[in-house]
C-alpha positions as CSV (number, residue, x, y, z in Angstrom):
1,X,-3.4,-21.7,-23.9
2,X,-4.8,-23.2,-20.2
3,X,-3.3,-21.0,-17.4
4,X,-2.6,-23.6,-15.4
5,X,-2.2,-23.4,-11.5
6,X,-0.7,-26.0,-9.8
7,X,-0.4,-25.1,-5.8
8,X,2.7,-23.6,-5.6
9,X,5.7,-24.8,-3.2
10,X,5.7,-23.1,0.2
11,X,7.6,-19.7,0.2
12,X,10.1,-18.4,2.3
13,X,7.5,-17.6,5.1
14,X,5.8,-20.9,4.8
15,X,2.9,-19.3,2.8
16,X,1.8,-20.8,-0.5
17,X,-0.3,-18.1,-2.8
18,X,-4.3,-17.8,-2.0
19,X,-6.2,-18.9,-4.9
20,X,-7.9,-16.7,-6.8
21,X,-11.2,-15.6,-5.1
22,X,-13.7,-17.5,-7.0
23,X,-16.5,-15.6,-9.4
24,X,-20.2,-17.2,-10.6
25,X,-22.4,-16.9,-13.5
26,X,-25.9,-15.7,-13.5
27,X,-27.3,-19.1,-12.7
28,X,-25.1,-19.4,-9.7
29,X,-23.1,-21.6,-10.9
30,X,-18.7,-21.2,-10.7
31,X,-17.4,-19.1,-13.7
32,X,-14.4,-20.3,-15.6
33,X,-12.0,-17.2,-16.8
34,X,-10.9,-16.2,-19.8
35,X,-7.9,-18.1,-21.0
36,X,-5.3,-14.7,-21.3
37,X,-4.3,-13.9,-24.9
38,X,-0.7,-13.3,-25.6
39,X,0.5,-12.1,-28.4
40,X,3.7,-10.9,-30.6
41,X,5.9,-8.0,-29.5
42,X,5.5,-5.0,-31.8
43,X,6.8,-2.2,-30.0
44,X,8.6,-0.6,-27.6
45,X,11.6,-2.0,-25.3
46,X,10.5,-5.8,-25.3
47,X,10.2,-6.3,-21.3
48,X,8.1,-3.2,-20.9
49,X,5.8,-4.7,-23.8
50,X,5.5,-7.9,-21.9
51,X,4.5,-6.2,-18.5
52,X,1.9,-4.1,-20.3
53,X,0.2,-7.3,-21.5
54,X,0.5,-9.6,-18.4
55,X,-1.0,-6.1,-16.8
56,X,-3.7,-6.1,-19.0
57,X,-4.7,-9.6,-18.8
58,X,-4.9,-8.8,-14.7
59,X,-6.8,-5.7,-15.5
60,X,-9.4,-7.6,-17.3
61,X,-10.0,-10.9,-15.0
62,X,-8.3,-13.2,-17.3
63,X,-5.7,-13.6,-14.6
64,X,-5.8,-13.1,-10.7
65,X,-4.1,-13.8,-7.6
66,X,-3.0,-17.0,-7.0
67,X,-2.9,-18.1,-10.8
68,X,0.6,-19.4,-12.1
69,X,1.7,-18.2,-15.6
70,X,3.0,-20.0,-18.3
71,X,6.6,-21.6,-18.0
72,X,9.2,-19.3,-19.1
73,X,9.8,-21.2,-22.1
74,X,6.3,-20.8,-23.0
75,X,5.9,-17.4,-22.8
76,X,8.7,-16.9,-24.7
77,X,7.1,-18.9,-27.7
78,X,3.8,-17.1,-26.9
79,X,5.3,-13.5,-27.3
80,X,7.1,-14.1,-29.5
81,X,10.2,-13.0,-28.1
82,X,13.8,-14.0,-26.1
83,X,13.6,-16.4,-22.9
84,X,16.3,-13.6,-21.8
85,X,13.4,-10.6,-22.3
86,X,11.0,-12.6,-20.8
87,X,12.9,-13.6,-17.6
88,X,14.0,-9.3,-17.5
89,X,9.9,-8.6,-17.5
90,X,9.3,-11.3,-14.5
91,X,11.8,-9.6,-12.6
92,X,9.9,-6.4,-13.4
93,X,6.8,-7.2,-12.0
94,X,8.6,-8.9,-8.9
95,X,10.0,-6.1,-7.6
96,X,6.4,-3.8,-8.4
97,X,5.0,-6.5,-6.2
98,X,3.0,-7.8,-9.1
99,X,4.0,-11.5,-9.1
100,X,6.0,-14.2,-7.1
101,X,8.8,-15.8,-8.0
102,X,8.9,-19.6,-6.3
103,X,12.2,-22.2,-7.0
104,X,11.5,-26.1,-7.3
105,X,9.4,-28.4,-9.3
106,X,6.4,-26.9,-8.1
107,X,7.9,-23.1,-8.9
108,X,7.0,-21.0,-11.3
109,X,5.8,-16.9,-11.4
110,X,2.6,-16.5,-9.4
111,X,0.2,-13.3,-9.3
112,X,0.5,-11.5,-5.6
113,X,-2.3,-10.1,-3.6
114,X,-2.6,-6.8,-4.0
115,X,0.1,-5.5,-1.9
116,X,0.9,-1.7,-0.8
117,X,4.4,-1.7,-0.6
118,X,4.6,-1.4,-4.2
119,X,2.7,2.2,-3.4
120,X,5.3,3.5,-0.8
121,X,8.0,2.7,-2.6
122,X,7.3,4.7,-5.2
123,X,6.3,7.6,-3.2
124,X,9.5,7.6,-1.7
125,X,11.2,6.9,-4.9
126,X,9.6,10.4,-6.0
127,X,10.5,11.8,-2.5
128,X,13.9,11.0,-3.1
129,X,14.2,12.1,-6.7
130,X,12.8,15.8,-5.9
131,X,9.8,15.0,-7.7
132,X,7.3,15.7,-5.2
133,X,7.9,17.6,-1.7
134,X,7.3,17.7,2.0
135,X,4.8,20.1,1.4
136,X,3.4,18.4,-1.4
137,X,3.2,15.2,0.7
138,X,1.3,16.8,3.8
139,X,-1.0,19.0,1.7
140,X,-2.2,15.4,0.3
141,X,-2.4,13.6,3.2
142,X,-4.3,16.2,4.8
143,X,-7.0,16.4,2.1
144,X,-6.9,12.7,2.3
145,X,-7.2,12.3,5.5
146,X,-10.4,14.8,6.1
147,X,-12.4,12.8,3.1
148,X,-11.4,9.3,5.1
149,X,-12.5,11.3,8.6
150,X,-16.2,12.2,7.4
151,X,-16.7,8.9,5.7
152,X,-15.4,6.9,9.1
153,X,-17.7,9.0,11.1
154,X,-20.5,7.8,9.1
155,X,-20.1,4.1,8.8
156,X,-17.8,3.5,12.1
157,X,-19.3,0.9,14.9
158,X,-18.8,1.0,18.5
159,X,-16.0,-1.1,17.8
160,X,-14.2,1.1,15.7
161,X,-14.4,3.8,18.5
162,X,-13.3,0.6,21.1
163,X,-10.5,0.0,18.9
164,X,-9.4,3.2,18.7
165,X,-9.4,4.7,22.7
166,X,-7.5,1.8,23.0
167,X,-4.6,2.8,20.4
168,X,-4.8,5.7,22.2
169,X,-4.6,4.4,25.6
170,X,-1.0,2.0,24.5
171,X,0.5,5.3,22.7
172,X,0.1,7.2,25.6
173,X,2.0,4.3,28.0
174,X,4.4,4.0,25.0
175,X,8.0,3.6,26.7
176,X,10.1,4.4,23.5
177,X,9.7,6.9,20.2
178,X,9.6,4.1,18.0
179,X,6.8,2.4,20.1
180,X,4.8,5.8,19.7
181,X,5.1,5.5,15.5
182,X,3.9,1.8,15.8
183,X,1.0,3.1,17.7
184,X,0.5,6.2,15.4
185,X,0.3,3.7,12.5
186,X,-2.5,1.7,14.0
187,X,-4.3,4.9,14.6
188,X,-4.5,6.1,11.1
189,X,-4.6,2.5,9.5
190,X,-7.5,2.3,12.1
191,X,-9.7,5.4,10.9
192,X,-9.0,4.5,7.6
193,X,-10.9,1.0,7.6
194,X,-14.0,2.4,9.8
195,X,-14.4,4.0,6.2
196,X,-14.9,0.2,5.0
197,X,-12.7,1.3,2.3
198,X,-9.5,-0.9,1.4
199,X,-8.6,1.8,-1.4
200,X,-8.7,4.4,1.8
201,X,-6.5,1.9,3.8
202,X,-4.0,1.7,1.3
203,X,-3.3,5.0,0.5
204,X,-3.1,6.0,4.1
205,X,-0.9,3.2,5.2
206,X,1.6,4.2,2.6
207,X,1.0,7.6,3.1
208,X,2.2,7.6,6.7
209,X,5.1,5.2,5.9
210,X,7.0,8.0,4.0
211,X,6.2,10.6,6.9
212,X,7.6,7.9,9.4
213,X,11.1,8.1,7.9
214,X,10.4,12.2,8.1
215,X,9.7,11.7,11.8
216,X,11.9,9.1,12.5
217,X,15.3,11.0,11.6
218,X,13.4,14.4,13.0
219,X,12.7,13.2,16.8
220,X,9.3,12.9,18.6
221,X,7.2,15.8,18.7
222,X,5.7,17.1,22.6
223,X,4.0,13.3,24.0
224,X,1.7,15.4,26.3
225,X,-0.1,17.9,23.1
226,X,-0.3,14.6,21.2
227,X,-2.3,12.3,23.3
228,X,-4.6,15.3,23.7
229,X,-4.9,16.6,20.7
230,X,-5.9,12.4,20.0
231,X,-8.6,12.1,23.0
232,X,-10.0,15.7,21.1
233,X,-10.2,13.7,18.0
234,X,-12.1,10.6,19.7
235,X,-14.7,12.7,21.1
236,X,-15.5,14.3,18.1
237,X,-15.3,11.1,16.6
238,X,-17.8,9.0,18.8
239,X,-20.2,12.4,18.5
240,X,-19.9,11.4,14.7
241,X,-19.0,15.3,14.3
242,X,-17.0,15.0,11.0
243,X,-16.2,18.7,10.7
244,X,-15.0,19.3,14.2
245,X,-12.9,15.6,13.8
246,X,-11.6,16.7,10.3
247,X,-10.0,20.0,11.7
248,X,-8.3,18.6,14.8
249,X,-6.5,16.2,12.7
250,X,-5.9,19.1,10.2
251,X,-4.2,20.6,13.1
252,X,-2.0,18.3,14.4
253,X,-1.1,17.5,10.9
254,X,-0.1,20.9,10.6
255,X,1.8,21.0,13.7
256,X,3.6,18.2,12.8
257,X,4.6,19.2,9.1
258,X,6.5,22.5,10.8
259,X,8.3,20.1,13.1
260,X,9.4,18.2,10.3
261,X,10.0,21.6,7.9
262,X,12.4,22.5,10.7
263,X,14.4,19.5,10.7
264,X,14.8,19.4,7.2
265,X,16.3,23.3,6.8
266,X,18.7,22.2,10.0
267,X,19.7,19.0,8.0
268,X,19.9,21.4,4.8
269,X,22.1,24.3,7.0
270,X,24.3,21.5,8.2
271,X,24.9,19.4,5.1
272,X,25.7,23.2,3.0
273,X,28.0,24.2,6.2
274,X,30.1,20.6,5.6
Protein backbone atom coordinates (compact mmCIF):
# COMPACT_ATOMS: atom_id res chain seq x y z
CA UNK A 1 0.00 0.00 0.00
CA UNK A 2 1.24 3.81 -1.40
CA UNK A 3 0.36 6.42 1.29
CA UNK A 4 -0.76 8.67 -0.99
CA UNK A 5 -0.85 12.61 -0.39
CA UNK A 6 -2.76 14.57 -2.48
CA UNK A 7 -2.66 18.46 -1.24
CA UNK A 8 -5.47 18.62 0.91
CA UNK A 9 -8.49 21.25 0.46
CA UNK A 10 -8.01 24.41 2.43
CA UNK A 11 -9.22 24.22 6.12
CA UNK A 12 -11.35 26.28 8.00
CA UNK A 13 -8.54 28.91 8.57
CA UNK A 14 -7.44 28.85 4.93
CA UNK A 15 -4.45 26.58 5.85
CA UNK A 16 -3.75 23.40 3.84
CA UNK A 17 -1.36 20.77 5.96
CA UNK A 18 2.70 21.47 5.47
CA UNK A 19 4.22 18.61 3.82
CA UNK A 20 6.22 16.41 5.52
CA UNK A 21 9.73 17.90 6.06
CA UNK A 22 11.73 16.08 3.55
CA UNK A 23 14.65 13.44 4.68
CA UNK A 24 17.97 12.31 2.30
CA UNK A 25 20.10 9.27 1.99
CA UNK A 26 23.68 9.09 2.45
CA UNK A 27 24.46 10.19 -1.05
CA UNK A 28 22.40 13.20 -0.63
CA UNK A 29 20.02 12.32 -2.56
CA UNK A 30 15.77 12.62 -1.26
CA UNK A 31 14.73 9.49 0.74
CA UNK A 32 11.47 7.83 0.00
CA UNK A 33 9.60 6.44 3.38
CA UNK A 34 8.53 3.38 4.30
CA UNK A 35 5.21 2.39 2.92
CA UNK A 36 3.33 1.88 6.71
CA UNK A 37 2.29 -1.69 7.36
CA UNK A 38 -1.19 -2.33 8.65
CA UNK A 39 -2.26 -5.17 9.75
CA UNK A 40 -5.30 -7.46 11.41
CA UNK A 41 -6.80 -6.50 14.73
CA UNK A 42 -6.04 -9.05 17.38
CA UNK A 43 -6.71 -7.54 20.56
CA UNK A 44 -8.04 -5.25 22.67
CA UNK A 45 -11.13 -2.66 22.07
CA UNK A 46 -10.76 -2.34 18.11
CA UNK A 47 -10.32 1.63 17.92
CA UNK A 48 -7.72 1.71 20.52
CA UNK A 49 -5.89 -1.19 18.39
CA UNK A 50 -6.11 1.07 15.36
CA UNK A 51 -4.57 4.22 17.15
CA UNK A 52 -1.79 2.20 18.52
CA UNK A 53 -0.77 1.17 14.98
CA UNK A 54 -1.27 4.55 13.07
CA UNK A 55 0.91 5.77 16.31
CA UNK A 56 3.40 3.43 15.59
CA UNK A 57 3.82 3.94 12.04
CA UNK A 58 4.30 7.90 13.11
CA UNK A 59 6.74 6.84 15.76
CA UNK A 60 8.88 5.06 13.16
CA UNK A 61 8.91 7.66 10.12
CA UNK A 62 6.67 5.66 7.95
CA UNK A 63 4.25 8.48 8.30
CA UNK A 64 4.65 12.33 9.10
CA UNK A 65 2.95 15.51 9.02
CA UNK A 66 1.34 16.47 6.06
CA UNK A 67 0.79 12.72 4.74
CA UNK A 68 -2.88 11.66 3.98
CA UNK A 69 -3.94 8.14 5.13
CA UNK A 70 -5.74 5.61 3.38
CA UNK A 71 -9.48 6.21 2.47
CA UNK A 72 -11.64 4.99 5.17
CA UNK A 73 -12.82 2.16 3.22
CA UNK A 74 -9.31 1.13 2.87
CA UNK A 75 -8.31 1.03 6.10
CA UNK A 76 -11.05 -0.80 6.98
CA UNK A 77 -9.98 -3.68 4.45
CA UNK A 78 -6.36 -3.10 5.66
CA UNK A 79 -7.22 -3.82 9.40
CA UNK A 80 -9.18 -5.91 8.98
CA UNK A 81 -11.89 -4.47 10.79
CA UNK A 82 -15.60 -2.31 10.62
CA UNK A 83 -15.66 1.09 8.51
CA UNK A 84 -17.72 1.99 11.85
CA UNK A 85 -14.36 1.10 14.24
CA UNK A 86 -12.30 2.70 11.96
CA UNK A 87 -14.17 6.07 11.62
CA UNK A 88 -14.42 5.81 15.96
CA UNK A 89 -10.33 5.65 15.87
CA UNK A 90 -10.09 8.85 13.42
CA UNK A 91 -12.15 10.61 15.67
CA UNK A 92 -9.70 9.52 18.46
CA UNK A 93 -6.69 10.88 17.15
CA UNK A 94 -8.64 14.14 16.05
CA UNK A 95 -9.47 15.22 19.16
CA UNK A 96 -5.55 14.17 20.69
CA UNK A 97 -4.56 16.47 17.94
CA UNK A 98 -2.93 13.69 16.04
CA UNK A 99 -4.66 14.06 12.68
CA UNK A 100 -7.03 16.35 10.52
CA UNK A 101 -10.12 15.67 9.44
CA UNK A 102 -10.76 17.70 5.91
CA UNK A 103 -14.59 17.40 3.92
CA UNK A 104 -14.64 17.39 -0.03
CA UNK A 105 -13.11 15.63 -2.87
CA UNK A 106 -9.84 16.50 -1.86
CA UNK A 107 -10.65 15.46 2.05
CA UNK A 108 -9.46 12.80 3.73
CA UNK A 109 -7.55 12.32 7.50
CA UNK A 110 -4.18 14.12 7.46
CA UNK A 111 -1.30 13.86 10.14
CA UNK A 112 -1.06 17.44 12.34
CA UNK A 113 2.10 19.21 13.27
CA UNK A 114 3.01 18.50 16.45
CA UNK A 115 0.63 20.52 18.36
CA UNK A 116 0.71 21.34 22.35
CA UNK A 117 -2.77 21.60 23.07
CA UNK A 118 -3.09 18.04 23.06
CA UNK A 119 -0.51 18.46 26.25
CA UNK A 120 -2.67 21.01 28.23
CA UNK A 121 -5.60 19.37 27.85
CA UNK A 122 -4.66 16.53 29.46
CA UNK A 123 -3.01 18.23 32.25
CA UNK A 124 -6.11 19.80 33.03
CA UNK A 125 -8.09 16.79 32.40
CA UNK A 126 -5.85 15.27 35.38
CA UNK A 127 -6.28 18.64 37.24
CA UNK A 128 -9.87 18.30 37.11
CA UNK A 129 -10.12 14.65 37.90
CA UNK A 130 -7.98 15.04 41.30
CA UNK A 131 -5.32 13.15 39.82
CA UNK A 132 -2.61 15.51 40.24
CA UNK A 133 -2.63 18.85 42.52
CA UNK A 134 -1.83 22.50 42.77
CA UNK A 135 1.01 21.60 44.63
CA UNK A 136 1.96 18.94 42.39
CA UNK A 137 1.60 21.32 39.45
CA UNK A 138 4.00 24.15 40.93
CA UNK A 139 6.50 21.83 42.42
CA UNK A 140 6.90 20.69 38.53
CA UNK A 141 6.99 23.81 37.00
CA UNK A 142 9.42 25.08 39.31
CA UNK A 143 11.95 22.23 38.76
CA UNK A 144 11.20 22.84 35.21
CA UNK A 145 11.56 26.02 34.97
CA UNK A 146 15.14 26.26 36.89
CA UNK A 147 16.65 23.43 34.33
CA UNK A 148 15.11 25.79 31.30
CA UNK A 149 16.68 29.04 33.25
CA UNK A 150 20.39 27.63 33.35
CA UNK A 151 20.26 26.19 29.85
CA UNK A 152 18.76 29.82 28.49
CA UNK A 153 21.53 31.53 30.25
CA UNK A 154 23.94 29.54 28.41
CA UNK A 155 22.77 29.65 24.81
CA UNK A 156 20.60 33.01 24.96
CA UNK A 157 21.76 36.07 22.33
CA UNK A 158 21.42 39.64 22.90
CA UNK A 159 18.28 39.20 21.25
CA UNK A 160 16.82 37.01 23.56
CA UNK A 161 17.69 39.47 26.45
CA UNK A 162 16.07 42.41 23.76
CA UNK A 163 13.12 40.39 23.54
CA UNK A 164 12.66 39.91 26.85
CA UNK A 165 13.17 43.75 28.62
CA UNK A 166 10.69 44.43 26.14
CA UNK A 167 7.93 41.77 27.44
CA UNK A 168 8.79 43.29 30.45
CA UNK A 169 8.51 46.83 29.47
CA UNK A 170 4.52 46.11 27.75
CA UNK A 171 3.55 44.09 31.08
CA UNK A 172 4.47 46.77 33.13
CA UNK A 173 2.14 49.46 30.88
CA UNK A 174 -0.40 46.60 30.73
CA UNK A 175 -3.97 48.38 31.24
CA UNK A 176 -6.01 45.19 32.12
CA UNK A 177 -5.28 41.67 34.20
CA UNK A 178 -5.84 39.78 31.25
CA UNK A 179 -3.32 41.88 29.21
CA UNK A 180 -0.72 41.12 32.11
CA UNK A 181 -1.35 37.00 31.53
CA UNK A 182 -0.79 37.62 27.75
CA UNK A 183 2.33 39.31 28.61
CA UNK A 184 3.29 36.73 31.41
CA UNK A 185 2.89 34.03 28.61
CA UNK A 186 5.41 35.64 26.30
CA UNK A 187 7.73 35.88 29.08
CA UNK A 188 7.95 32.29 29.91
CA UNK A 189 7.37 31.00 26.27
CA UNK A 190 10.32 33.50 25.69
CA UNK A 191 12.94 32.00 28.24
CA UNK A 192 11.95 28.80 27.22
CA UNK A 193 13.17 29.08 23.43
CA UNK A 194 16.57 31.00 24.36
CA UNK A 195 17.06 27.27 25.58
CA UNK A 196 16.80 26.38 21.65
CA UNK A 197 14.74 23.64 22.91
CA UNK A 198 11.12 23.04 21.28
CA UNK A 199 10.56 20.09 23.88
CA UNK A 200 11.30 23.00 26.73
CA UNK A 201 8.84 25.27 24.82
CA UNK A 202 6.16 22.92 24.90
CA UNK A 203 6.13 21.85 28.16
CA UNK A 204 6.27 25.39 29.50
CA UNK A 205 3.63 26.73 27.30
CA UNK A 206 1.27 24.20 28.51
CA UNK A 207 2.50 24.30 31.77
CA UNK A 208 1.49 27.95 32.30
CA UNK A 209 -1.81 27.45 30.45
CA UNK A 210 -3.26 25.38 33.41
CA UNK A 211 -1.90 27.99 36.06
CA UNK A 212 -3.65 30.82 33.85
CA UNK A 213 -7.13 29.36 34.64
CA UNK A 214 -5.65 29.18 38.51
CA UNK A 215 -4.82 32.92 38.19
CA UNK A 216 -7.48 33.91 36.16
CA UNK A 217 -10.43 32.98 38.59
CA UNK A 218 -7.93 33.97 41.65
CA UNK A 219 -7.27 37.81 40.65
CA UNK A 220 -3.91 39.54 39.87
CA UNK A 221 -1.27 39.32 42.26
CA UNK A 222 0.63 43.07 43.58
CA UNK A 223 1.63 44.70 39.67
CA UNK A 224 4.44 46.68 41.48
CA UNK A 225 6.47 43.31 43.35
CA UNK A 226 6.00 41.62 39.86
CA UNK A 227 7.56 43.87 37.42
CA UNK A 228 10.47 43.97 39.97
CA UNK A 229 10.83 40.85 40.93
CA UNK A 230 10.96 40.45 36.63
CA UNK A 231 13.76 43.38 36.08
CA UNK A 232 15.67 41.18 39.18
CA UNK A 233 15.37 38.27 36.86
CA UNK A 234 16.76 40.16 33.65
CA UNK A 235 19.75 41.31 35.25
CA UNK A 236 20.67 38.09 36.48
CA UNK A 237 19.80 36.92 33.21
CA UNK A 238 21.93 39.20 30.94
CA UNK A 239 24.94 38.50 33.71
CA UNK A 240 24.27 34.81 32.53
CA UNK A 241 24.12 34.08 36.44
CA UNK A 242 21.89 30.94 36.23
CA UNK A 243 21.87 30.29 40.01
CA UNK A 244 20.92 33.74 41.09
CA UNK A 245 18.21 33.77 37.87
CA UNK A 246 16.87 30.22 38.87
CA UNK A 247 16.02 31.36 42.58
CA UNK A 248 14.23 34.70 41.75
CA UNK A 249 11.90 32.83 39.54
CA UNK A 250 11.73 30.11 42.28
CA UNK A 251 10.52 32.94 44.40
CA UNK A 252 8.01 34.55 42.59
CA UNK A 253 6.81 31.15 41.75
CA UNK A 254 6.39 30.56 45.21
CA UNK A 255 4.68 33.66 45.90
CA UNK A 256 2.43 33.09 43.47
CA UNK A 257 1.40 29.36 44.29
CA UNK A 258 0.31 30.85 48.09
CA UNK A 259 -1.83 33.42 46.25
CA UNK A 260 -3.43 30.77 44.31
CA UNK A 261 -3.52 28.12 47.57
CA UNK A 262 -5.58 30.91 49.20
CA UNK A 263 -8.04 31.27 46.66
CA UNK A 264 -8.65 27.74 46.29
CA UNK A 265 -9.36 27.12 50.37
CA UNK A 266 -11.77 30.46 50.04
CA UNK A 267 -13.50 28.77 46.87
CA UNK A 268 -13.34 25.41 49.05
CA UNK A 269 -14.90 27.36 52.48
CA UNK A 270 -17.54 28.91 50.25
CA UNK A 271 -18.69 26.01 48.09
CA UNK A 272 -18.88 23.59 51.73
CA UNK A 273 -20.78 26.79 53.40
CA UNK A 274 -23.55 26.56 50.27
Amino acid sequence: MTADRPRPAASRGGRSPPPPKATRDALGQPAARETPAFGPIKTRRVFEEICAQIRKELATGKLGPGDKLPAERDLARQFGVSRTAVREALRSLEIAGVIALHKGVKGGAFIQEGNPTAVTQSIRDMLSLGRISLDNLTEARTLLQQVVIRLACERATEADFAKLERIIDQTAIADSFPDRLDAAAQFYIAVAQATRNEVFVVVVDAMYEILRHFMANAGPTPKLELIESRRRFLRHYRARDAEAAAAEMTVHLTKLHRHLMKHQRQAEAARGAA
